[in-house]
VOMAR-403694 format. One record per atom (N, C-alpha, C): residue in one letter; x, y, z. Coordinates in steps of 0.02 Angstrom, whole numbers, plus 50000, padded with zeros to 5 digits. Layout:
<nodes>
aXYZ;...
</nodes>
This chain:
<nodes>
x479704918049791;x480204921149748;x480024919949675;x479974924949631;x479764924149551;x480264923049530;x480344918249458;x480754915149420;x481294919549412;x481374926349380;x481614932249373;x482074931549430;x481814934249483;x482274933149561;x482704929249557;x482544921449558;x482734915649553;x483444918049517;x483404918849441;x483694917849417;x484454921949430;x484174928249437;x484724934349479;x485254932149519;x484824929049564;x485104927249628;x485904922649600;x485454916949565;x486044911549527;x486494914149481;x486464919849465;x486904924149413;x487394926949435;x487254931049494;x487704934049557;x487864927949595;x487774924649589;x488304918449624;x488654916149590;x488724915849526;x489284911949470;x489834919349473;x489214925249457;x489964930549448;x490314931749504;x490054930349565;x490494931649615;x490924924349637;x490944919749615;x491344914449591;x491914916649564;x491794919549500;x492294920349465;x492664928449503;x492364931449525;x492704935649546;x493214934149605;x492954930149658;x493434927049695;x493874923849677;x493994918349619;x494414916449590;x495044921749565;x494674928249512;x495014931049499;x495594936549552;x495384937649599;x495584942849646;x496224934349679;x495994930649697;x496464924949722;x497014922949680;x496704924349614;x497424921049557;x497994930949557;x497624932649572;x497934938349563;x498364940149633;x498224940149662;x498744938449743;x499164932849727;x498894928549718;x499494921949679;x499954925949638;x499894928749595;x500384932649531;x500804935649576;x500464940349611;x500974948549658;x501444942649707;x501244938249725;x501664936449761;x502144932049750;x502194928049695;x502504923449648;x503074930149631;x502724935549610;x503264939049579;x503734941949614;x503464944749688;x504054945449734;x504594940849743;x504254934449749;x504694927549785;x505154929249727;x504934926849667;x505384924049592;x505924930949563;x505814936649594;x506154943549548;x506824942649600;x507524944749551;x507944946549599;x508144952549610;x508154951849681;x508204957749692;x508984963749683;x509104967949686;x509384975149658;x509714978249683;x510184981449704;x510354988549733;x510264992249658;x510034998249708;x509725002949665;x510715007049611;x510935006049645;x511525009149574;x511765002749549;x511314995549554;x511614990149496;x511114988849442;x510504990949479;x509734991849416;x509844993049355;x509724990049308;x509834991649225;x508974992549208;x509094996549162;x508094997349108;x507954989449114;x507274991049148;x506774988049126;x506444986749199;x506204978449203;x505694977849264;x506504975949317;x506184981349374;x506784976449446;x506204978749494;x506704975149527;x506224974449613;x506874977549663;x506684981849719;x507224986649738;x506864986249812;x507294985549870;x507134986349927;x507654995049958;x506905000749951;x507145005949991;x506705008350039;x506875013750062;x506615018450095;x506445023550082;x505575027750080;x505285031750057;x505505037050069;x505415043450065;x505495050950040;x505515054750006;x505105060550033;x504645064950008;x505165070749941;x505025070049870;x505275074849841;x504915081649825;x504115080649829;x503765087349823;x503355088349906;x502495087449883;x502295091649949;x502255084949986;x502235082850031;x501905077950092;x501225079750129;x501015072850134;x500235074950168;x500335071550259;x499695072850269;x499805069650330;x499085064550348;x499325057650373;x498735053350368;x498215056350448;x497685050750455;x497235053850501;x497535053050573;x498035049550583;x498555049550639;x498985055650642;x498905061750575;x499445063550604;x500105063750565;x500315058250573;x501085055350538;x500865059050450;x501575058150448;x501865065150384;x501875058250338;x501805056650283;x501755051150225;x501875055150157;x502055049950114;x502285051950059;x501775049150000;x501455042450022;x500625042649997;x500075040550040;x499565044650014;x498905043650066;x498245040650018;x497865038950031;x497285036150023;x496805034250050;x496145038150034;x495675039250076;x495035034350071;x494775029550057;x494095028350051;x493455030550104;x492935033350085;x492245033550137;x491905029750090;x491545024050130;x491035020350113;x490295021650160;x489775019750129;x489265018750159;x488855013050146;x488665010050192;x488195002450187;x487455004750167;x487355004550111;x486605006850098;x486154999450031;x485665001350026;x485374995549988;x484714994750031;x484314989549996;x483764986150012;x483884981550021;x483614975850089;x483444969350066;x484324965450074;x484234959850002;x485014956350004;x485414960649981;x485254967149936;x485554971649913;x485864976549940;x485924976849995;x486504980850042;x487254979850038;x487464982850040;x488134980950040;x488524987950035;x489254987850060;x489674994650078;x489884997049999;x489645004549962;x489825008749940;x490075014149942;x490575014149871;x491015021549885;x490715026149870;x490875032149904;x490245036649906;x490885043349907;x491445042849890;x491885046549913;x492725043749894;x493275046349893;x494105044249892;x494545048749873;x494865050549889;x495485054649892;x496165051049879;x496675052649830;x497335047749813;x497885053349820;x498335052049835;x498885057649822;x499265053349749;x499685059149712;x500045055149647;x500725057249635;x500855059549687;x501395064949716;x502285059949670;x502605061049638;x503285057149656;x503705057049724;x504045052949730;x504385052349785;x505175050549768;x505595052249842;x506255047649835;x506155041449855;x506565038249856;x506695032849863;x507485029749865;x507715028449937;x508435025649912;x508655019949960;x509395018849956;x509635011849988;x510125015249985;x510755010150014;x511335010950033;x511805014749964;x511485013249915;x511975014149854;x511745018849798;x511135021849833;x511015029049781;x509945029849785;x509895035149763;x509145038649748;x509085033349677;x508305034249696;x507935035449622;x507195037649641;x506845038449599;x506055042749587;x505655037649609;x505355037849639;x504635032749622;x503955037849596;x503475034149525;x502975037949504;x502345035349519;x501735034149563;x501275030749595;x500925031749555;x500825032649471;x500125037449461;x500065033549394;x499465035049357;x499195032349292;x498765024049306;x498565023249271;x498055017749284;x498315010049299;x498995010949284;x499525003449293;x499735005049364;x499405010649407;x499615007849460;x499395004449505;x499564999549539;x499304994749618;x499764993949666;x499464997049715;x499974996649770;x499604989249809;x500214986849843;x499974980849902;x500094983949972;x500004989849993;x499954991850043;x499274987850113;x499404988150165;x499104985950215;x498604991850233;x497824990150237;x497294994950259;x497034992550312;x496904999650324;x496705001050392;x495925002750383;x495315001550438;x494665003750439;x494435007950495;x494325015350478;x494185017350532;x493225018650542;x493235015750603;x492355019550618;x492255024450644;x491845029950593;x491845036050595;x491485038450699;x491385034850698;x491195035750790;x491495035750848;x492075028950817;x492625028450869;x493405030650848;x493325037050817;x493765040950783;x494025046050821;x494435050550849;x494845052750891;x494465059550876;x494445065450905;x494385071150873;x494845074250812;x495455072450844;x495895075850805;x495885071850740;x495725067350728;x495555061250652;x494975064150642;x494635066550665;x493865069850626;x493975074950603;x494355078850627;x494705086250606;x495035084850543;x495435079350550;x496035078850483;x495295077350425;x494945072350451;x494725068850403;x494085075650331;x493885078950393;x493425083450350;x494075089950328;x494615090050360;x494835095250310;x495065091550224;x494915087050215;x495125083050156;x494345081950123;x493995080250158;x493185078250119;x492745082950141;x492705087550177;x492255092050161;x491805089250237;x491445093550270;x490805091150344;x490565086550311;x490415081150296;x489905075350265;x489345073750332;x489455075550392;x489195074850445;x488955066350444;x489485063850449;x489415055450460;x489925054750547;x489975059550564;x490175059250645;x489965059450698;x489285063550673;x488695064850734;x488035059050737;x488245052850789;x487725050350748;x487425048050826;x486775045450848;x486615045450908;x486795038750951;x487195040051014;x487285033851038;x486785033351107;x487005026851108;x486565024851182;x487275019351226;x487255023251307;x487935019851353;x488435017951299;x488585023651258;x489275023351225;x489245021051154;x488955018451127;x488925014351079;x488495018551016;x488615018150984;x488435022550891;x487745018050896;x487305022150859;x486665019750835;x486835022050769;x486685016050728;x486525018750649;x486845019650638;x487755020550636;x488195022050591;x488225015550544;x488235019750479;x488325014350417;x488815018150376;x489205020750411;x490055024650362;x490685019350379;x491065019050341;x491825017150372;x492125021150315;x492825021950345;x493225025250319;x494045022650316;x494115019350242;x494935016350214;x495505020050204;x495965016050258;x496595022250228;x496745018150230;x497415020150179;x498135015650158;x498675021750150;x499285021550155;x499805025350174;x500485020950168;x500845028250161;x501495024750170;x502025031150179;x502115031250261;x502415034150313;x503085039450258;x503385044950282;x503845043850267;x504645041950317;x505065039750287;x505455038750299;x505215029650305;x504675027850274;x504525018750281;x504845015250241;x504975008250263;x505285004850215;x504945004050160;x505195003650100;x504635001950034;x504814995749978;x504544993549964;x504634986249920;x504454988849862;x504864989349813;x504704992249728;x504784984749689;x504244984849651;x504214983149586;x503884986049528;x504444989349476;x504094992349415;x504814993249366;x504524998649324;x504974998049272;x505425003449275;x506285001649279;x506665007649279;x506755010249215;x506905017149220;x507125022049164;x507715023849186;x508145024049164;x509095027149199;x508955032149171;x509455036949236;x509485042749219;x510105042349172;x509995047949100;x510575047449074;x511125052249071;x511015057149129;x511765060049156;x511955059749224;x512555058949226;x512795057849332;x512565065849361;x512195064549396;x511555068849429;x511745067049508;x511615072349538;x511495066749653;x511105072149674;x510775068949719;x510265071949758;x510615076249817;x510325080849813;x510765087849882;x510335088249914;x510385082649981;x510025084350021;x510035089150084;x509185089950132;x509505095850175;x509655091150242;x509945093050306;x510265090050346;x509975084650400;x509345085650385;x508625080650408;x508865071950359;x508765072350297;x508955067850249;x509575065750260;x509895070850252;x510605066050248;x510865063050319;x510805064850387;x510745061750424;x510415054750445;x509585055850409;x509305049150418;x509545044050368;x509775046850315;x510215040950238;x510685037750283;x511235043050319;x512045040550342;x511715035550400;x511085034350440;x511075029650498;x510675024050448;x510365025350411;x509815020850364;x510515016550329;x510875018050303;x511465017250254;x511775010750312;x512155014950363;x512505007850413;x511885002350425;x511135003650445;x510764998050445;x510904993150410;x510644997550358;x510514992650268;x511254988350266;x511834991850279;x512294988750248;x512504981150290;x512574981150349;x512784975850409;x512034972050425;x511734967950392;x511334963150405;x511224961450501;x511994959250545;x512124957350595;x511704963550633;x511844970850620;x511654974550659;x510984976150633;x510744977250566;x509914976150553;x509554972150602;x509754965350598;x509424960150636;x509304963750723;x510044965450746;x509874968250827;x509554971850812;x509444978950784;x509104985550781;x508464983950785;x508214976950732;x507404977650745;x507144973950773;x507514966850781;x507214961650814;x507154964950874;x506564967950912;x506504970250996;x506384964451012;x506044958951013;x505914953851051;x506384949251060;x506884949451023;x507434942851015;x507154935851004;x506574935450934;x506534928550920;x506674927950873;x507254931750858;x507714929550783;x507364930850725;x506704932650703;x506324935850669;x506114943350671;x506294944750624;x505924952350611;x505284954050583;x504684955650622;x504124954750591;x504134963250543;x503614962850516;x503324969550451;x503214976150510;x503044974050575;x502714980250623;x503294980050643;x503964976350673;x504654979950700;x504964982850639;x504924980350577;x505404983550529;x504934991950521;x504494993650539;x503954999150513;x504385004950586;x504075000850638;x504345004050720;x505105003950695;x505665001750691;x506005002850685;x506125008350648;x506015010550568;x506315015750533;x505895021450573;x505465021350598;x505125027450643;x505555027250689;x505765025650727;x506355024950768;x507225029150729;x507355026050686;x507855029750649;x507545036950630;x507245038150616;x506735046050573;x506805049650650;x506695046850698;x506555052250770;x507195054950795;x507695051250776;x508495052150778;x508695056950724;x508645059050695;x508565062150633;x508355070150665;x508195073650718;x507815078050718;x507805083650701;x507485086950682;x507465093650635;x506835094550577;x506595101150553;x506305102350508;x506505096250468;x505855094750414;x506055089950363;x505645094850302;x505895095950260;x505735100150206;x505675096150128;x505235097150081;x504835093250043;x505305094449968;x505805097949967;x506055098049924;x506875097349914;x507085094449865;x507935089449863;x508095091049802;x508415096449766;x508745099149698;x509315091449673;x509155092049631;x509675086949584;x510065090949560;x510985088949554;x511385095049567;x511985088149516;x512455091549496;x512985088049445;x513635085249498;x513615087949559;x513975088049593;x513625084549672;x514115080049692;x513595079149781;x514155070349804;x514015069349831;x514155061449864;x514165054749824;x514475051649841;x514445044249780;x513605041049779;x513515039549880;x513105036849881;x512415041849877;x512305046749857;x511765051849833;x511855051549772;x511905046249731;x511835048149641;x510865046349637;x511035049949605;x510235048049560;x510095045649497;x509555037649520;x509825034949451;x509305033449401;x508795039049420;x508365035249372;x507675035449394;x507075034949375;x506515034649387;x506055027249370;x505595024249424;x505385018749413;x504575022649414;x504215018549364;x503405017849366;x503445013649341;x502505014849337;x502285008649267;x502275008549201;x502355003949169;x502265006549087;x501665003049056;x501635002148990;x501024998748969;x500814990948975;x501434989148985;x501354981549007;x501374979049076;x501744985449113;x501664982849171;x501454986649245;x501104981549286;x501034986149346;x501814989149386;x501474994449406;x502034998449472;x501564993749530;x502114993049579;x501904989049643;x502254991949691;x501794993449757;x502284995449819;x502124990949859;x502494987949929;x502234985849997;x502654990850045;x502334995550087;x502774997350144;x502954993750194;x503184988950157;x503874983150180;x504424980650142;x504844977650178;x505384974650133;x505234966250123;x505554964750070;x505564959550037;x505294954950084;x505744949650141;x505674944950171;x505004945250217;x504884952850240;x504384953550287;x503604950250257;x503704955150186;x502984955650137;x502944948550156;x503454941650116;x503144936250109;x503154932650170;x503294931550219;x502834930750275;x502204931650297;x501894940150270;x501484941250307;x500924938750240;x501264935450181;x500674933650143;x500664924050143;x500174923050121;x500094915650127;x499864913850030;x500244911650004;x500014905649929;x499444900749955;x499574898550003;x499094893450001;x498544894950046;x498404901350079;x497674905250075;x497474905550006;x497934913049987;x497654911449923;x497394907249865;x497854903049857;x497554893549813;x496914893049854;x496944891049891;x496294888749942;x495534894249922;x495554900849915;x495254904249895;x494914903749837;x495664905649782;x495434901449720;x494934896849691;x495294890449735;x494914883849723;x494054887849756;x493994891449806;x493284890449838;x492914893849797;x493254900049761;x492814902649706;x492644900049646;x493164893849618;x492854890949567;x492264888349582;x492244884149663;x491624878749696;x491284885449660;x491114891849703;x490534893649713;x490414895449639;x490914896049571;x490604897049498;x490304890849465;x490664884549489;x490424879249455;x489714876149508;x489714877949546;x488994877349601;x488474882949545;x488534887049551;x487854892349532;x487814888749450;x488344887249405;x488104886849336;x487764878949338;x487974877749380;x487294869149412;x486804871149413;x486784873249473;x485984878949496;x485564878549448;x485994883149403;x485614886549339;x485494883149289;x485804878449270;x485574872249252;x484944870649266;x484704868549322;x484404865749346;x483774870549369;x484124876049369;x483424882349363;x482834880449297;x483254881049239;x483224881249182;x482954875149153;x483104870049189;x482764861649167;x482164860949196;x481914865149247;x481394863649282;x480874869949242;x481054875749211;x480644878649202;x480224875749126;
</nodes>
């Protein structure tokens, strides 16, 4: 290995030090800030940053993810593993975002959610699909969105892919899913309500008794009866409420001067310049369960090792030359 090499090598090990650090302190932040924000009903929200536990829906077009299911945002990554040598590694080669607004409500009224501009980060849960062991009907969805890339046809032997070096990232968020907001409200400043069509307001009036009686939340989702509600029964569950619901569901909800107490509309949340917009398609208690602080710390700490390890190294590269 020539000095040059050498030295590379120890350079990309400090920055990827610090990059692990950074991505770990930053999961520390998102999740500090869930725990520490209090939380809202959406008609007690005043301007500025809140944190709001609702349920998604669609105010313009809806897409549909590679399952199928109707969502209110989608996101696509295709990667490919290409490189030489140590230099391989998975690139984007491809991504698709929707930036669509959405509803969003709870027991006590609508508001907007805006996913779009560069302050946004969602904490949504991804999924990896391999383009081989992909359904037909997911290969269908997937090229009417990206175009034949022909990363489907690839040669196997007794079942198994030769040579695929694609995967493909989605992240989503169902509609009718629970959604975890944090960003910045804007009040609406005239009494406005959402007129919905009979798909909506049906799934609000059963969503509404959920939300409101904790006792019967708890039966509705706990299926297992261990007194816990995990992030996958609270998800199965509102898919469960949405199938009860049945009928056309149509992509558009007029804001009208006139309508229901609990259909006011109050306002629109994004990001602004100081701060991120944040989603989880979960609610509050679920998210922090399914995250760990002290993974993350632990992380942290291992990426400093590996920054304060390489600037040794290099040290020591550097003393010897």
């Amino acid at each position: 290995m020539s000095e040059s090499d050498g030295f590379r090598e120890l350079l990309a090990l400090t920055v990827g030090g610090v990059l692990i650090s950074y991505n770990a302190w930053s999961r520390v932040k998102r999740i500090n800030r869930v725990k520490d924000s209090a939380r809202q009903l959406i008609s007690a929200a005043s301007a500025g940053q809140v944190e709001l536990e609702a349920v998604a829906w669609p105010i313009g077009k809806f897409e549909k993810c590679l399952e199928g299911k109707k969502c209110i945002y989608l996101e696509l990554r295709l990667e490919e593993y290409k490189g030489t040598g140590k230099n391989k590694s998975w690139r984007e080669i491809w991504s698709y975002r929707t930036s669509a607004p959405f509803l969003a409500f709870d027991q006590s009224g609508f508001i907007k959610v805006k996913p779009s501009g560069e302050h946004f980060i969602d904490i949504l849960r991804e999924r990896v699909y391999q383009p081989h062991r992909m359904l037909g009907s997911q290969q269908v969805a997937f090229n009417a969105l990206c175009g034949d890339r022909n990363i489907f046809n690839r040669p196997t032997f007794f079942g198994f892919s030769l040579g695929n070096n694609f995967r493909i990232k989605e992240r989503k968020i169902l509609l009718g899913s629970p959604i975890l907001i944090h960003g910045f409200l804007t009040p609406e400043d005239k009494i406005r309500f959402v007129s919905p069509d009979p798909v909506l307001k049906d799934f609000h009036s059963r969503c509404t008794k959920l939300l409101k009686s904790p006792g019967f939340k708890q039966k509705f989702f706990d299926k297992d009866k261990d007194g816990v509600v995990t992030r996958e029964e609270l998800s199965r569950g509102f898919e469960r409420v949405l199938q009860m619901s049945a009928g056309d569901i149509t992509d558009q909800h007029q804001l009208s001067s006139d309508g229901e107490r609990h259909c006011r509309y109050y306002g629109e949340v994004s990001a602004n310049e100081n701060e991120h917009l944040h989603l989880a398609d979960t609610h509050e208690e679920q998210y922090l369960k399914s995250k760990s602080t002290l993974l993350a710390w632990l992380a942290f700490g291992a990426g400093l090792f590996v920054f304060f390890l390489g600037l040794y190294l290099m040290a020591r590269h550097f003393g010897h030359a």
